[in-house]
N, C-alpha and C positions, 0 to 999 in steps of 0.2 A: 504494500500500500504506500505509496505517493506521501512525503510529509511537506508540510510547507519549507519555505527559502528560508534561509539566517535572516533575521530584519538587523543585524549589525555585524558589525567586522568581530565583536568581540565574540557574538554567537557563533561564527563564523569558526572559528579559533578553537570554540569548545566543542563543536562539530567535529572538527579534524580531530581534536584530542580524545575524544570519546572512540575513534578509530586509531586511538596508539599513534596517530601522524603530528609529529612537531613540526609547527609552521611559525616561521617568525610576521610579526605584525606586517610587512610587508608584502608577501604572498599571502596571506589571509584578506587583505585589504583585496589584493588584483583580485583573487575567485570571488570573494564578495559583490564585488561592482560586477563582476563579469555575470554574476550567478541573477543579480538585481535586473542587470539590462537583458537578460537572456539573450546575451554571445558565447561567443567560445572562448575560451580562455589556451593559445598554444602556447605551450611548454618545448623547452629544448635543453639539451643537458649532457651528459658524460652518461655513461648507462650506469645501474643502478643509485640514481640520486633520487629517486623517489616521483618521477613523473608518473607512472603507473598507479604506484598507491596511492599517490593522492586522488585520480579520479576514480579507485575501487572505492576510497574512505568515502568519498563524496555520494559514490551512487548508492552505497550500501547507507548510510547516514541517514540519506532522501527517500531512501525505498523504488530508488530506478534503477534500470537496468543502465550496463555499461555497453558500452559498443565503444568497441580498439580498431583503431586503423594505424597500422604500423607505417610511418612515411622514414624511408632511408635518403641518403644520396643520390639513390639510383630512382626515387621517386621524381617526376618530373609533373607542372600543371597540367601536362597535356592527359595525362592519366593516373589512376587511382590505382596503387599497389593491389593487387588481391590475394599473393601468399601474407599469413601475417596479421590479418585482419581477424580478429575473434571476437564473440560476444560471450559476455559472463560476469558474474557476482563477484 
């Protein structure tokens, strides 16, 4: 079941941390605004720094499903990767 948005960065913060995910007020602030104006929020990083988890913490948090689209180097505009792409909790 579906829960409502953070109405605050701070909610925001205890969201993540109820999913064991440490976010400093800065990243908690971006998914906030991002989660508020319903965009996207992209992430980019070194691997394992926690892009993943934070949108598993987020969908499980919300009661939504997740949907992964894995975008490499070798991803380009003109097309959407399709190894890579998973959906799940």
């Amino acid at each position: 079941m579906a829960r409502t948005l953070p109405s605050s960065i701070d909610e925001t913060q205890k969201l993540l941390a109820a999913g064991d995910y440490v976010a400093d007020r800065s990243l908690a602030t971006s998914l906030f605004l991002a989660l508020a104006m319903r965009r996207p929020l992209f992430l980019e990083g070194e691997a394992g720094v926690g892009k993943t988890e934070i949108g598993k913490v987020i969908a499980h948090g919300l009661g939504r499903e997740l949907i992964r689209c894995s975008a490499t180097k070798a991803w380009t505009s003109r097309r959407l990767p399709t190894s890579g792409t998973t959906r799940g909790r």
